[in-house]
C-alpha positions as CSV (number, residue, x, y, z in Angstrom):
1,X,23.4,57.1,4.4
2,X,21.7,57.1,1.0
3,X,20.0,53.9,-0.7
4,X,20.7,53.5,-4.3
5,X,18.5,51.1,-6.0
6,X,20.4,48.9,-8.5
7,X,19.3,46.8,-11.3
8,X,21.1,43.5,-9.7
9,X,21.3,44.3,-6.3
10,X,18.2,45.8,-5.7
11,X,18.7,48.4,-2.8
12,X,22.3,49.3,-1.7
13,X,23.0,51.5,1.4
14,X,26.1,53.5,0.7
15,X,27.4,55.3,3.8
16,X,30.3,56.0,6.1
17,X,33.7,57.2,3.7
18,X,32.0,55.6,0.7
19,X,28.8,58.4,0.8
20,X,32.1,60.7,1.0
21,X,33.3,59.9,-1.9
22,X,30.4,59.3,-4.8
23,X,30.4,62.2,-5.7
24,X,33.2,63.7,-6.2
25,X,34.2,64.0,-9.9
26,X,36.2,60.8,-10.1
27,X,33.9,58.7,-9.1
28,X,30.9,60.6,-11.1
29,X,32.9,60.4,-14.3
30,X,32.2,56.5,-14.4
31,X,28.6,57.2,-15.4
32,X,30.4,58.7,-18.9
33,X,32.5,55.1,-18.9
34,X,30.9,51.8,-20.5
35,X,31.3,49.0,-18.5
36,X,31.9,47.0,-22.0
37,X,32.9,49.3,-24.2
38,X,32.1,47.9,-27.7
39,X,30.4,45.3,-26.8
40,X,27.5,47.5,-27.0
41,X,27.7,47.5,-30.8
42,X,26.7,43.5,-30.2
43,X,23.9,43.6,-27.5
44,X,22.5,47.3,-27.6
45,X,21.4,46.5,-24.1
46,X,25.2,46.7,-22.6
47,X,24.5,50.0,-22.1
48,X,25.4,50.0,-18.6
49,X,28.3,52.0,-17.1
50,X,31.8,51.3,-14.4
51,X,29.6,54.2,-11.9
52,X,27.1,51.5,-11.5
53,X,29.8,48.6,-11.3
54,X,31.5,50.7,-8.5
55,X,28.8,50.4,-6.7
56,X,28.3,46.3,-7.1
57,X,31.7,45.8,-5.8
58,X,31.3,48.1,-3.0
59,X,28.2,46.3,-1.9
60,X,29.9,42.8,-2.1
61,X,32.8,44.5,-0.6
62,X,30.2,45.5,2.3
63,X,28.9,42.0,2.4
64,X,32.2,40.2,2.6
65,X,33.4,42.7,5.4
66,X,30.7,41.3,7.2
67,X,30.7,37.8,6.7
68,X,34.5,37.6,7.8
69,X,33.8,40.0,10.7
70,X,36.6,42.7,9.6
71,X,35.2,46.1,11.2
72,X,36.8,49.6,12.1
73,X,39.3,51.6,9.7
74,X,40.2,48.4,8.4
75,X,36.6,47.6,6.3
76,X,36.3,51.2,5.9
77,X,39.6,51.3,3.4
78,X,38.3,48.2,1.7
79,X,34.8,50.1,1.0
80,X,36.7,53.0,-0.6
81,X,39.1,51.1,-2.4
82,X,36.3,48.6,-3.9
83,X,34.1,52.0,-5.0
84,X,37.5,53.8,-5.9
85,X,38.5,50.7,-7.5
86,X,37.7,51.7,-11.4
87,X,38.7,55.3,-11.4
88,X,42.0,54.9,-13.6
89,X,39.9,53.4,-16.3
90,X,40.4,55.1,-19.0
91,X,37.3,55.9,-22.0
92,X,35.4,52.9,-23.5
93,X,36.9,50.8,-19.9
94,X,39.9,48.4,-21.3
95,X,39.6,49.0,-24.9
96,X,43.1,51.4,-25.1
97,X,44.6,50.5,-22.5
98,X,47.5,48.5,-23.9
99,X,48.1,51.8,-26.2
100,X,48.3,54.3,-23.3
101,X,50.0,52.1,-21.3
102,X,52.7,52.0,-24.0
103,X,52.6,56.0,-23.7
104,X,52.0,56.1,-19.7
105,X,53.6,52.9,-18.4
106,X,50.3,53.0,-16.4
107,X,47.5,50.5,-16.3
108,X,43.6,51.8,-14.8
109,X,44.4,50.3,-11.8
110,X,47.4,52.7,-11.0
111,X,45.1,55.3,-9.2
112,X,47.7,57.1,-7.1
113,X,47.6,60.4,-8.4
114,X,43.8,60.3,-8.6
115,X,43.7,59.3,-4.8
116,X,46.4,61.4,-3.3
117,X,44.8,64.6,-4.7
118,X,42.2,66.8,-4.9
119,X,38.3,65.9,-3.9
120,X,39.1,62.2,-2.9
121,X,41.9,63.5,-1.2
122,X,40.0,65.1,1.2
123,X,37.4,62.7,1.3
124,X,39.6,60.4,2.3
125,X,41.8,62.4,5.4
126,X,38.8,63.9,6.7
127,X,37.6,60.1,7.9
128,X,41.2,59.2,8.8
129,X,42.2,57.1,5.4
130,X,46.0,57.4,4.2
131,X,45.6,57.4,0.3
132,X,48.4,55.5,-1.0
133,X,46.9,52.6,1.0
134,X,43.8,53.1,-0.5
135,X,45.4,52.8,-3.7
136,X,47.2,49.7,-2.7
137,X,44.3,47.7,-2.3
138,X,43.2,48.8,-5.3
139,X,46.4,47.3,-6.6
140,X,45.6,44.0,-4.7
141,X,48.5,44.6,-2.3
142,X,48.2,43.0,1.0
143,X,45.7,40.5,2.6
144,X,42.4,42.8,2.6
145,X,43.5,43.5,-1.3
146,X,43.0,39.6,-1.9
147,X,39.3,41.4,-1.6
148,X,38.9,43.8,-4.7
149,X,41.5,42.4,-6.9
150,X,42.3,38.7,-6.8
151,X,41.0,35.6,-7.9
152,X,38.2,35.4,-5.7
153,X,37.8,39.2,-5.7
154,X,34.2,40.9,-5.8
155,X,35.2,42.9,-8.9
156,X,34.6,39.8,-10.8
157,X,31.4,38.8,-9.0
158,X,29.9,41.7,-9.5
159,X,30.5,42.5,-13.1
160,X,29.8,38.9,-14.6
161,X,26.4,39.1,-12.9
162,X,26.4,42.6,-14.5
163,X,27.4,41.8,-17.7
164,X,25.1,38.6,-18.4
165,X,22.2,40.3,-16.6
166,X,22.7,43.7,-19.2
167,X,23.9,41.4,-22.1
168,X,21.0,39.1,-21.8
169,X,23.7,36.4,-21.8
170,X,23.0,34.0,-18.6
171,X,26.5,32.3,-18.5
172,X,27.7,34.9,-16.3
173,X,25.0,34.1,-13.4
174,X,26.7,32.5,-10.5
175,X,25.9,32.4,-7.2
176,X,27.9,35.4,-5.6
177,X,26.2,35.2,-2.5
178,X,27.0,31.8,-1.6
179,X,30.8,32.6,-2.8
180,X,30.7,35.9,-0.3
181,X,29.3,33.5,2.2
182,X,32.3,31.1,2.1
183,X,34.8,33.5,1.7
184,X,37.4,32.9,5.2
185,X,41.0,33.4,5.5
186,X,43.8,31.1,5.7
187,X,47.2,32.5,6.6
188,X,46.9,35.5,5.2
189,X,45.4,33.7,1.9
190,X,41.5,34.2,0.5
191,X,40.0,30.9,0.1
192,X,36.7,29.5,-0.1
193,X,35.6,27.1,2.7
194,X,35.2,23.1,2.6
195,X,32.8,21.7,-0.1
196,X,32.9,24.5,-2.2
197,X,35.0,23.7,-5.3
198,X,32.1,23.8,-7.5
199,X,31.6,26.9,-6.7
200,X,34.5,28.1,-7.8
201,X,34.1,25.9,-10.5
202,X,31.5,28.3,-11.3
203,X,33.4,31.0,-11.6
204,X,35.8,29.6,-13.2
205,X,33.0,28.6,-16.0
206,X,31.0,31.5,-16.2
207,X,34.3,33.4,-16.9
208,X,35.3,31.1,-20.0
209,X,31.4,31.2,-21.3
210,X,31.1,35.2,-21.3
211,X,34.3,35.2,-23.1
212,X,33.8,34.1,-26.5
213,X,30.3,34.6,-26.4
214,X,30.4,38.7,-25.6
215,X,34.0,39.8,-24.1
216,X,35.6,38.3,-27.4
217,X,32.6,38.5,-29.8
218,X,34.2,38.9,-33.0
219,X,32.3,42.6,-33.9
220,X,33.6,43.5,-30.5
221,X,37.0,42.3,-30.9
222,X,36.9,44.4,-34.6
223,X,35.2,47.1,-33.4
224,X,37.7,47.7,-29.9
225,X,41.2,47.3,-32.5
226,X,39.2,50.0,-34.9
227,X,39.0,52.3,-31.7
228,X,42.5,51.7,-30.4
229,X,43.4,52.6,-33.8
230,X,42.0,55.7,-33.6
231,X,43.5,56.3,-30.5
232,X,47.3,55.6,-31.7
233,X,46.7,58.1,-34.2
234,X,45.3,60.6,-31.8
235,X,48.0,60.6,-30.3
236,X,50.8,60.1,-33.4
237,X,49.1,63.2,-34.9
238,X,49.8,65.0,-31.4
239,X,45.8,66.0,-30.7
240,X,45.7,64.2,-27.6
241,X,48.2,64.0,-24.5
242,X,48.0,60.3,-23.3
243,X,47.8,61.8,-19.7
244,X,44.9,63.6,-21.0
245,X,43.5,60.7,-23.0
246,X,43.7,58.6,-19.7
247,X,41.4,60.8,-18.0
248,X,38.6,61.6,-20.7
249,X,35.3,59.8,-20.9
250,X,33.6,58.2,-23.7
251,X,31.8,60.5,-25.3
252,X,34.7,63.1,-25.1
253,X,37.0,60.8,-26.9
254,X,34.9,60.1,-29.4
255,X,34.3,64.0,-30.1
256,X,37.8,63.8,-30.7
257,X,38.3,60.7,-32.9
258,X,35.4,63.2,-35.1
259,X,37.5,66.4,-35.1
260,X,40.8,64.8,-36.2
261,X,41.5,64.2,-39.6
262,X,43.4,61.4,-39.5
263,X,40.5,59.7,-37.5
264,X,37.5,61.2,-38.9
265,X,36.6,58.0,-41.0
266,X,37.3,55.7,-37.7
267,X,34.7,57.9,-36.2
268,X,32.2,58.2,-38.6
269,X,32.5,54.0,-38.9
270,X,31.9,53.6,-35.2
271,X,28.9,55.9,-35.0
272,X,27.3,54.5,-38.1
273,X,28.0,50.6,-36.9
274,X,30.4,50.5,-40.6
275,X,32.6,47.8,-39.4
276,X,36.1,46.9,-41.0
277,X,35.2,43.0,-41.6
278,X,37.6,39.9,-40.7
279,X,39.5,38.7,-44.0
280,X,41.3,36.2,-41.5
281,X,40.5,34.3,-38.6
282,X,42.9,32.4,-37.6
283,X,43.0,29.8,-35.2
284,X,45.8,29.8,-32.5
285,X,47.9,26.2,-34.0
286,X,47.6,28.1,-37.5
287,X,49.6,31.2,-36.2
288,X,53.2,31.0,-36.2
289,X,55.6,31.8,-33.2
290,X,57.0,35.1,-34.9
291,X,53.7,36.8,-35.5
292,X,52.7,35.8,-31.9
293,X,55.7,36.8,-30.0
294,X,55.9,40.5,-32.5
295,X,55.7,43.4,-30.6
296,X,53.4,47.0,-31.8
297,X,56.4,47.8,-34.3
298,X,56.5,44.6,-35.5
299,X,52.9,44.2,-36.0
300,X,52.3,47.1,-37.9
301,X,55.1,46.4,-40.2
302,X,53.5,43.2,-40.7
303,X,50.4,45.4,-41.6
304,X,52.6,47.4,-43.9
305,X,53.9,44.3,-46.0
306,X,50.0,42.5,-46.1
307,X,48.6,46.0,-46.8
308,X,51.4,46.4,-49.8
309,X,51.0,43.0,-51.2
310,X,47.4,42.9,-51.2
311,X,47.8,46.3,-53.0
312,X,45.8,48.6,-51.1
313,X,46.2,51.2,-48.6
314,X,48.0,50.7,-45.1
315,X,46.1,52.7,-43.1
316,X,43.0,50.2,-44.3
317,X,44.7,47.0,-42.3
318,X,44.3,45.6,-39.1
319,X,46.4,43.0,-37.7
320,X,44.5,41.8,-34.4
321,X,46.2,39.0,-31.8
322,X,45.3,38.8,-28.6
323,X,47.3,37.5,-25.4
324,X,47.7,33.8,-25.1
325,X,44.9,32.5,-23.3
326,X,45.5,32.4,-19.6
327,X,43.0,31.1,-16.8
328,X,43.7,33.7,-13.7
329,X,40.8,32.2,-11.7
330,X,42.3,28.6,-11.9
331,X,44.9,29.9,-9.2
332,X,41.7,30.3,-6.8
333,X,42.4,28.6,-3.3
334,X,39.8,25.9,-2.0
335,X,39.9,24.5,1.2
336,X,39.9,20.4,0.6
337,X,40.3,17.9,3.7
338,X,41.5,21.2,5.5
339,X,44.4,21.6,3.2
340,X,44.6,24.9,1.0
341,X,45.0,24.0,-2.9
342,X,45.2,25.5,-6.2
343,X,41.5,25.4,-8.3
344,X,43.6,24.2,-10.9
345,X,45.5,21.2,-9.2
346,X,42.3,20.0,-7.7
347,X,39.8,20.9,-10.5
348,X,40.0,18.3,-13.8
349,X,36.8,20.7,-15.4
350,X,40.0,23.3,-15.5
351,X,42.4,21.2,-18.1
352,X,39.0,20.8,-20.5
353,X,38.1,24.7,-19.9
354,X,42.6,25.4,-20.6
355,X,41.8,23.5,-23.8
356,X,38.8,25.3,-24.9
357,X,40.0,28.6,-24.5
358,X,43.1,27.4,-27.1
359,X,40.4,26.4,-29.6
360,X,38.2,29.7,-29.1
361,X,41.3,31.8,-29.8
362,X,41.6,33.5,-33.1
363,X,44.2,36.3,-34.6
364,X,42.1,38.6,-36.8
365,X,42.8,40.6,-40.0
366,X,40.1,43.4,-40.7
367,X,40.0,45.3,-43.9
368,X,37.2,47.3,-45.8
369,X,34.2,45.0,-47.2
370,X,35.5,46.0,-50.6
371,X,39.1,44.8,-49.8
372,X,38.8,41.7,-47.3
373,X,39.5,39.2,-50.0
374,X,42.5,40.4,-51.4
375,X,43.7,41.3,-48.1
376,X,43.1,37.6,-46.1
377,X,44.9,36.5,-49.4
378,X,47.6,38.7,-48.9
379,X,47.7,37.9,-45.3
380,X,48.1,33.9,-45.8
381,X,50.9,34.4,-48.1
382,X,52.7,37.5,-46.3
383,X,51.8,36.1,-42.3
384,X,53.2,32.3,-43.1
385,X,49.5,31.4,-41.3
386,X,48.0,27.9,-42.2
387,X,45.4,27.3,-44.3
388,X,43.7,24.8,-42.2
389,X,42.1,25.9,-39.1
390,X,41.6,29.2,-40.8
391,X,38.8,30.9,-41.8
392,X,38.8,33.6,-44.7
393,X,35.8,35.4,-45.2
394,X,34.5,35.5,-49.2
395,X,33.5,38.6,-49.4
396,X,31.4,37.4,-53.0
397,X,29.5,36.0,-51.2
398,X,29.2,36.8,-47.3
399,X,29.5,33.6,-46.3
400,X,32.8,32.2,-44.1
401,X,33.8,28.8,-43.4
402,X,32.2,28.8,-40.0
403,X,28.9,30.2,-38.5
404,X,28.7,34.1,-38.3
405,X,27.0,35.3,-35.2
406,X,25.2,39.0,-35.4
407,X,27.6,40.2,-38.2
């Protein structure tokens, strides 16, 4: 057995196939992975890494396994799959994911390859574990997967506690261990036992409060597009394999962002903090169907036709628009008068937190300091966005329509 001591768990005993496996170099290559990836360039205390994550989950994991009395080879496939959980993360965590996945067809929690060979491997046959049901719990498959990647999954306890404890930011503190304590089964479903809605409530909450505040900060929304940027044209300019990409680490990727020519300047902005700044940010009813439903070719020729009407070059154009908002958590099961229900039927703090997240959502456009006003100009006109509800940065004066946090 060996005790690790962690900055929100205090001391966490890792034994059994979990000792196994820490240090082989999948697992050890999460120490070179931020947790947040840019979110660092907002609270230079986010420093902190998936390695240490890996280990949260695995101790909730631990914890839960308990609580629900699940022993044998059983609990000991859960522990590896909630330490192996975060292995197919790729560098700076979810920042490229959506471009390599466009190259790979593989999201990071497609760990197959990374199970079924070499060190974890071995790891894993010499204490009796079959891999590819390691790897589909990491997937969620099943009723134990429920456990490290569902709604009421420890992943997410662990790394809001994480987040807001590294951030600074205290919406993320819930209560995990009353949530682990309440944790039972119900045909085959994870739910959370009688008189416990506000608890999920909770998580529900302290999910929606992290999100604007640091997962969608605006310098971290400008400064992830600037890196998945660099990353398309690491791989357009043919430096970098995508199956190679996927299995770097953050400091190797930006060694190659540096060496590239065609990303040299995305490099040097990121390690100097030289942000492209918003000349749009839109609100979600301002956006019209066509720009949200436009795939990556269609978005970058809609960078094209801003970036050549606002006169300047393409390559100096960003058109940012995240998903839709969704509320995943709001499908959590409760236990109420012994009947199993949806969070979201039972919750009414859900339909205010649905409508929030549709007025916290904003498309970005990010150009140079120098070229942000002609290009949020350009944008308006060449977008069809709506004036109202918009904000447009004026770059005379560096002031926008609405407050600026940490710009």
């Amino acid at each position: 057995m060996t005790t690790v001591k962690d900055s929100v768990h205090d001391h966490i005993e890792v034994e059994g196939v979990a000792r196994a496996l820490l240090d082989t170099p999948p697992v050890q290559r999460l120490r070179r992975i931020s947790q947040l990836g840019t979110v660092g360039l907002v609270y230079p205390s986010a420093n902190h890494t998936r390695f240490e994550h890996s280990l949260g989950v695995y101790h909730l994991a631990d914890r839960a396994l308990d609580h629900l009395g699940i022993e044998g080879q059983q609990a000991e496939r859960v522990r590896a799959a909630a330490l192996l959980h975060d292995i197919g993360h790729a560098p700076y965590s979810h920042n490229i994911e959506t471009v390599l996945h466009r190259h790979t067809g593989k999201y990071h929690d497609d760990v197959s390859d990374l199970v079924g060979n070499g060190a974890i491997a071995r790891r894993l046959a010499a204490h009796d574990l079959d891999p590819d049901r390691i790897a589909g719990l990491v997937a969620g498959e099943g009723e134990l997967g429920q456990l490290v990647s569902g709604e009421l999954d420890v992943d997410r306890m662990d790394y809001l506690v994480r987040d807001a404890h590294h951030t600074g930011v205290s919406y993320g503190s819930i209560d995990h261990e009353r949530l682990i304590r309440e944790l039972r089964f119900v045909d085959g479903t994870l739910v959370l036992d009688e008189g416990n809605v506000q608890s999920a409530e909770s998580l529900l909450l302290a999910r929606a409060l992290m999100n604007p505040t640091v997962y969608q900060h605006h310098v971290a929304r400008i400064s992830k597009a600037m890196l998945r940027r660099g990353a398309e044209r690491l791989i357009d300019s043919g430096a970098v394999d995508p199956d190679r990409l996927r299995r770097m680490d953050d400091h190797a990727l930006l060694v190659t962002l540096r060496e590239c020519d065609r990303t040299a300047e995305t490099a040097r902005r990121l390690d100097q903090r030289d942000l492209l700044k918003r000349a749009v940010w839109a609100e979600l009813d301002s956006v019209p169907g066509a720009v949200l439903a436009a795939d990556n070719e269609k978005r970058r020729e809609m960078e094209r036709e801003v970036a050549a009407t606002a006169g300047v070059d393409p390559d100096g154009v960003v058109l940012d628009v995240p998903p839709e908002p969704e509320m995943a958590e709001s499908t959590s099961r409760v236990l109420v008068n012994g009947q199993v229900r949806a969070l979201g039927a039972q919750s009414t703090l859900v339909r205010a937190l649905r409508a929030a997240q549709r007025d916290q959502w904003r498309l970005g456009v990010y150009a140079s300091d120098t070229e942000a006003e002609q290009v949020g100009d350009a944008a308006l006109q060449t977008l069809g966005l709506e004036l109202e509800g918009t904000l447009v940065r004026d770059v005379r004066t560096g002031i926008n329509t609405t407050l600026d946090e940490f710009e």
